[in-house]
C-alpha positions as CSV (number, residue, x, y, z in Angstrom):
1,X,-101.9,-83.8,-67.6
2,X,-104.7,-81.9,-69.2
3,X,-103.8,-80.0,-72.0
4,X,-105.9,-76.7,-74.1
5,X,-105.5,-74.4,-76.4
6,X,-107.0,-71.4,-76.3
7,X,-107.7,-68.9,-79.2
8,X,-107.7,-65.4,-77.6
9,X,-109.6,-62.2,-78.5
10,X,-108.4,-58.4,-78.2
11,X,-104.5,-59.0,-78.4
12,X,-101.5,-59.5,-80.4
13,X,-101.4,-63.3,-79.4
14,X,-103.6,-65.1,-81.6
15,X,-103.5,-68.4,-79.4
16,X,-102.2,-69.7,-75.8
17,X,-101.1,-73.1,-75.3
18,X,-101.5,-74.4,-71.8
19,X,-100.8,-77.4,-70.0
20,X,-101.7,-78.3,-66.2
21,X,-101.2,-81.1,-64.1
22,X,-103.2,-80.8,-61.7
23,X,-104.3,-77.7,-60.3
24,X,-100.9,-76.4,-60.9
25,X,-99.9,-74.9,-64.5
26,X,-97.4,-77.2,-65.8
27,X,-96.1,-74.8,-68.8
28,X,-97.8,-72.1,-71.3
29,X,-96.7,-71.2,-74.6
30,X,-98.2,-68.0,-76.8
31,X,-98.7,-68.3,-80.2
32,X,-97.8,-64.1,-81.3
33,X,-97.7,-61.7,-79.1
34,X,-94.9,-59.8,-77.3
35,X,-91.8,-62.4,-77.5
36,X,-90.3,-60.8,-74.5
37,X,-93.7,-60.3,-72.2
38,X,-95.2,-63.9,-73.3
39,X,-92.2,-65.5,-72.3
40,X,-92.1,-63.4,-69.5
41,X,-95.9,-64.3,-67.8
42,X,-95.4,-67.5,-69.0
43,X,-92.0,-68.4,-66.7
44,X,-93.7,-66.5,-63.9
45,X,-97.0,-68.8,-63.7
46,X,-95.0,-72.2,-64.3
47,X,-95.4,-74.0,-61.0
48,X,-98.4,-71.7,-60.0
49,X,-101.6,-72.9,-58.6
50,X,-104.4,-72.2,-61.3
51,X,-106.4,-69.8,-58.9
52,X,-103.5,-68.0,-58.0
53,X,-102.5,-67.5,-61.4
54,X,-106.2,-66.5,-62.4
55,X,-106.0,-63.9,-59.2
56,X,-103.1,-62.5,-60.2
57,X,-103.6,-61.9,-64.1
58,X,-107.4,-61.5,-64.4
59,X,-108.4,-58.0,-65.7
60,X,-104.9,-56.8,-66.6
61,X,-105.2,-54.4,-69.3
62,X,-103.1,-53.4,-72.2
63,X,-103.6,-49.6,-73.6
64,X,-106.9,-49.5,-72.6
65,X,-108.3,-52.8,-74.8
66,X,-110.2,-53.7,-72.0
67,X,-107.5,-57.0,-71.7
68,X,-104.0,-57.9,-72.4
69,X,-102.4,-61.5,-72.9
70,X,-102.0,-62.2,-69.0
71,X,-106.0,-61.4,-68.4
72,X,-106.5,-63.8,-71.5
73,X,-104.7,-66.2,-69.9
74,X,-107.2,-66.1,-66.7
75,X,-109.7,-66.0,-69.0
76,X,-108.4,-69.9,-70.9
77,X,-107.4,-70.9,-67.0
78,X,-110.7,-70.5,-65.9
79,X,-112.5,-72.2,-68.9
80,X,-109.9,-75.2,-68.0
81,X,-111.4,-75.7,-64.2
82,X,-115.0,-75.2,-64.9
């Protein structure tokens, strides 16, 4: 298991807690944020391949911030694989 936690920039979430094992993500856990949405992109990438989650999530925006919390968490995905 590799484990990181990544402080974000440009949203509500101040923080993203992530855990893979593997390439697969293994569970994620925002620190602020949107309760509901958080939750929300967190159950949907549990059990995802990191490069699919990163393809899927990566340049998101959220009212026009130029990112949201799902494009931050490509963002700490891809600093966790390189």
């Amino acid at each position: 298991m590799k484990q990181f936690t990544y402080k974000t920039f440009g949203t509500c979430s101040q923080f993203i807690d992530i855990e893979l094992d593997g390439d697969i993500v293994n569970n994620v856990n925002f620190i602020g944020g949107c309760a509901g949405n958080t939750q929300g992109v967190a159950a949907l990438v549990k059990g995802m391949k990191v490069k699919d989650a990163i393809t899927r999530l990566k340049g998101i925006d959220c009212h026009g911030k130029g990112t949201s919390c799902p494009d931050q968490l490509a963002i700490a995905l891809e600093k966790m694989i390189s």
